[in-house]
C-alpha positions in Angstrom: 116.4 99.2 144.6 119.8 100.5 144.7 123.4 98.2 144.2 126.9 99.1 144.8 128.4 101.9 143.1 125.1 103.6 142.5 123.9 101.1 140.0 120.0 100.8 139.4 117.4 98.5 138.0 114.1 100.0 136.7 113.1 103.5 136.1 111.9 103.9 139.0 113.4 103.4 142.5 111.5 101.2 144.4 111.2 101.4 148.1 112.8 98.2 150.2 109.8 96.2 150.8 109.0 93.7 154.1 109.6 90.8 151.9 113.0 92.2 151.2 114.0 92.8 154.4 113.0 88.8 155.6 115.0 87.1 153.0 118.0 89.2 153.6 117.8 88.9 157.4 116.9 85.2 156.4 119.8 82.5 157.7 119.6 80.7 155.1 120.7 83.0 152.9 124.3 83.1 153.8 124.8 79.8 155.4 124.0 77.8 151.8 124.0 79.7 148.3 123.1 76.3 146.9 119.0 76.6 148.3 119.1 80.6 147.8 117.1 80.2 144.5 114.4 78.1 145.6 113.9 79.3 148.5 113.3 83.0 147.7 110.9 81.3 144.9 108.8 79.3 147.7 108.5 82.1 149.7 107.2 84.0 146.8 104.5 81.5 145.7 103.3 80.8 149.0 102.3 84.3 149.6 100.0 83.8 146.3 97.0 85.0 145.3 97.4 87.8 148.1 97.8 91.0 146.4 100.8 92.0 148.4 102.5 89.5 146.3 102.6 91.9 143.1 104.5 94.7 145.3 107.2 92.0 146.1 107.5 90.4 142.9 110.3 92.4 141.9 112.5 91.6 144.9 111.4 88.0 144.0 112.7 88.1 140.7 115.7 89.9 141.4 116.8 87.7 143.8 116.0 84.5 142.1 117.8 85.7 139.0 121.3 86.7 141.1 121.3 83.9 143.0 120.9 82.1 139.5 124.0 83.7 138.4 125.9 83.4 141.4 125.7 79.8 141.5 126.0 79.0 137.7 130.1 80.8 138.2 132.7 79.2 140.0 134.3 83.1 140.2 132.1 86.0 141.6 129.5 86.5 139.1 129.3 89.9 136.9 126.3 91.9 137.9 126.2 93.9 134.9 126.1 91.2 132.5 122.5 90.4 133.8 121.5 93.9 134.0 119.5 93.9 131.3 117.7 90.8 131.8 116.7 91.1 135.4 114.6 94.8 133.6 113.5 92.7 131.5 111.7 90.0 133.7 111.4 93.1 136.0 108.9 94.4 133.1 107.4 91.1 132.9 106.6 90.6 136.8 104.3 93.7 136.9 100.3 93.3 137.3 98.4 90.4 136.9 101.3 88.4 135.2 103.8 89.2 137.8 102.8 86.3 139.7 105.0 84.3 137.3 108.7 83.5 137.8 110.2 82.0 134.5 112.5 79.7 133.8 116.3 80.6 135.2 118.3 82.9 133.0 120.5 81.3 130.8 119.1 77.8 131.7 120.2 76.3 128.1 123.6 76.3 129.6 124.1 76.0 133.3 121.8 73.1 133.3 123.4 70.9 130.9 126.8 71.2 133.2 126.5 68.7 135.5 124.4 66.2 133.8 126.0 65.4 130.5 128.1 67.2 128.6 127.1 65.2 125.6 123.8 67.2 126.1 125.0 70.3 125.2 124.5 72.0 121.7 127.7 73.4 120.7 126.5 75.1 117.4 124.0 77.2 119.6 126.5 77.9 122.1 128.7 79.0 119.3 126.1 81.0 117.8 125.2 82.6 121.4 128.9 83.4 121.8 129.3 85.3 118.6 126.0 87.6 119.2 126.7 88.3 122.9 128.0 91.3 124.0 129.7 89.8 127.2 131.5 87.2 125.7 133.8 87.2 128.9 130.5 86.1 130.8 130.2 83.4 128.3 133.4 81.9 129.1 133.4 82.3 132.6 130.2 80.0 132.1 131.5 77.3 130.3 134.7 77.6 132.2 132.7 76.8 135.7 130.4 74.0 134.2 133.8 72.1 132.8 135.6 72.7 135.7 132.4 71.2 137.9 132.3 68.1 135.1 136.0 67.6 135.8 135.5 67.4 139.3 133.2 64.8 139.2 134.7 62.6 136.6 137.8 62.5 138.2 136.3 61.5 141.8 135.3 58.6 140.0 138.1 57.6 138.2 141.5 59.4 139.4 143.2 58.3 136.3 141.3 61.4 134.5 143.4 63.6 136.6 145.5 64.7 132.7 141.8 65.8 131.6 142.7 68.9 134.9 146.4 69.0 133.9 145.4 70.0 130.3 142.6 72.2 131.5 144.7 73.8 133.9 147.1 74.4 130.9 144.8 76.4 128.7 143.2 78.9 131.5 147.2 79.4 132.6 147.7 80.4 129.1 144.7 82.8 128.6 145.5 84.2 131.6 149.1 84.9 130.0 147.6 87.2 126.8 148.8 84.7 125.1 145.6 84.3 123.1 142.3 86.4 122.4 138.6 85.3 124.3 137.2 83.9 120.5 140.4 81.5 120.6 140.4 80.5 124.3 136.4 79.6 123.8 136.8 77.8 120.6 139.2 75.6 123.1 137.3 75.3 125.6 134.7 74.1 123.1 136.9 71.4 121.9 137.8 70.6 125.3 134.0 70.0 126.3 133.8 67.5 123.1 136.6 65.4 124.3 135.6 65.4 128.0 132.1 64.4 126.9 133.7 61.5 124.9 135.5 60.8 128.0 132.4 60.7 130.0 130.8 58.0 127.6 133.8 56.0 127.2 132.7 53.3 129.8 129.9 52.4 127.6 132.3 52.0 124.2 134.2 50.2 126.3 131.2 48.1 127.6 131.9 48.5 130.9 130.4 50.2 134.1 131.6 53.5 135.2 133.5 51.6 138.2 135.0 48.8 136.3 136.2 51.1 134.1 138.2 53.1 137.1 139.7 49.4 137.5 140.4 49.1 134.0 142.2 51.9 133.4 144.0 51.3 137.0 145.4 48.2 135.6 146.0 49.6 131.7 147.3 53.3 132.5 149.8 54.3 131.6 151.3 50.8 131.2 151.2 48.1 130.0 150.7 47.9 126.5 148.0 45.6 125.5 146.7 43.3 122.4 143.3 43.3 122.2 143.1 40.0 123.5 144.7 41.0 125.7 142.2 44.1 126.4 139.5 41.7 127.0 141.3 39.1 129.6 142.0 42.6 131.9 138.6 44.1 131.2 137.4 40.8 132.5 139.9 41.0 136.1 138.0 44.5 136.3 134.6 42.6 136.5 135.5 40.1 138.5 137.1 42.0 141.1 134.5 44.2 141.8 131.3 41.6 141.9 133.6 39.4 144.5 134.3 42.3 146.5 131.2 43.8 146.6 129.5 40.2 147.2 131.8 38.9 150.1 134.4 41.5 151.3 133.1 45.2 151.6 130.9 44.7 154.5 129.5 47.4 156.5 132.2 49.6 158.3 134.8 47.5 156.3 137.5 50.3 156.5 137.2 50.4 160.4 138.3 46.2 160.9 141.6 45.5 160.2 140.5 41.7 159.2 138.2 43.3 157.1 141.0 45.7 155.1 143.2 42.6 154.9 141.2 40.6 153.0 140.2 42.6 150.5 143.8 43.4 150.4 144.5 39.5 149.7 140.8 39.3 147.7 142.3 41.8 144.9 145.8 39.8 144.9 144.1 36.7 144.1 142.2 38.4 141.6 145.1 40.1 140.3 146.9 36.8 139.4 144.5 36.0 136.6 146.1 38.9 134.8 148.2 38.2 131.5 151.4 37.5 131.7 152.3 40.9 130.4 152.4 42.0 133.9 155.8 41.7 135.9 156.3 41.4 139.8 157.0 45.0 139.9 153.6 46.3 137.7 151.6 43.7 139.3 152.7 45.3 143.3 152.1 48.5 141.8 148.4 48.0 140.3 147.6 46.7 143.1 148.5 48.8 145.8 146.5 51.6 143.1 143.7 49.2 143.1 143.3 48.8 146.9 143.4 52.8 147.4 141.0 53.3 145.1 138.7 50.2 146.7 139.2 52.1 150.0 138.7 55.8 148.9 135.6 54.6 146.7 133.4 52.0 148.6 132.3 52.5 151.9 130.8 48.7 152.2 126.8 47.7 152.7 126.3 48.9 148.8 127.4 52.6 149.7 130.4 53.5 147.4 130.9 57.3 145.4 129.1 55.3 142.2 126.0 55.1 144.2 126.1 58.7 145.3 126.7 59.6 141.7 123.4 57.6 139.8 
């Protein structure tokens, strides 16, 4: 099988099989990278036992690897950083054990990015970093899984958008030559700890993912609050969201102008409970914040970006 610029996998050059030809021609393939994976996989298993299968295995595994890669980097991926393990499960899918597709490469990291960051094993990833030979690969990894993570938190809670600022920051400054790979990935190391710390803070803070949006909606980045203090808003937070979500975001709310209007007025009444802390000017400006976020967030009948999310 040949690649651009004359690379090749295997020692010997294998012909382009029918199986090749159907996924490539298949429209899947282009219209969705996100299903390329599996679907070359389920193709490939349901032409088992059939002996054909072990003259297409190698297709199989080449594609399911690349389309691995492609989809684990938010920037084209490097094809010659997988080189050498696409000959080696190459090796591994000839004869009677080809008809087994392991694991995805490098599934210790990509799959810990989206799910929780607290997950992840930093010593190992340390350790994986120093030995590899493409550390560059290593960071455009981690690099796309934080970036992902970021995307998510902050479409939950908008007031997360300095978690992106500060992110921004440190690729704008590798990109400079202001610093070498080792010290960029020991910061994007660091960076991962806090964001996973970010990522639990609802539960320190013992409250749900979407109270704490509200929370920090009526807390960021003023005013400054006693604990007491803490508690009375976290409570607001609460109360808000079970009265709206129990009388006032209906299905289609966002369509009725009645409907908008009273959760408009809903979040005002709710609003005045808050300490006195809060003048007329704070208190207009929370919640005009809050009723965006009610609006961008829940969609009424129990649908809302928090549901999506679970």
């Amino acid at each position: 099988m040949n690649f651009p610029g004359g690379a090749r996998w295997g020692t010997q050059r294998r012909q382009r099989t029918p199986f090749f030809s159907f996924i490539q021609n298949r429209p899947f393939i282009h219209r969705n990278r996100g299903r390329r994976q599996g679907q070359v996989v389920r193709i490939y298993k349901a032409i088992l036992p059939d002996k054909v299968a072990n003259e297409v295995g190698h297709d199989a595994v080449v594609f399911a690897v690349l389309a691995q890669k492609i989809a684990s980097l938010t920037k084209p991926a490097d094809i010659s950083s997988v080189m050498a393990e696409v000959e080696q499960l190459l090796d591994e899918s000839i004869a009677t054990e080809g008809y087994i597709i392991a694991a995805p490469v490098g599934q210790d990291l990509e799959s810990a990015g989206l799910v929780n960051l607290s997950e992840l094993d930093f010593e190992a990833l340390s350790k994986r970093f120093t030995s590899s030979t493409h550390k560059r690969t290593q960071v455009e990894r981690l690099t796309g899984l934080l970036e992902k993570k970021l995307k998510q938190l902050i479409k939950l809670n908008h007031s997360r958008i300095d978690f992106l600022e500060r992110f921004q920051e440190m690729i704008d400054e590798y990109n400079s030559g202001s610093q070498n790979i080792e010290s960029f990935f020991a910061e994007l190391k660091e960076f991962a700890r806090s964001l996973s710390g970010e990522e639990q803070r609802h539960i320190a803070e013992e409250l749900s993912e979407e109270e704490l949006a509200i929370f920090d909606i009526l807390t960021k980045p003023e005013p400054k609050l006693t604990k007491q203090q803490e508690v009375a808003v976290k409570k607001v937070a609460k109360r808000l969201l079970q009265t709206l979500k129990w009388e006032k975001l209906v299905l289609d709310w966002r369509l009725k102008q009645q409907a908008c209007a009273e959760v408009q007025e809903t979040i005002a009444e709710v609003f005045d409970t808050l300490p006195t802390t809060y003048t007329k000017e704070l208190f207009d400006e929370k919640r005009e914040l809050a009723y965006k976020h009610i609006y961008s967030a829940y969609f009424g009948a129990g649908e809302s970006i928090y549901e999506q999310a679970a």
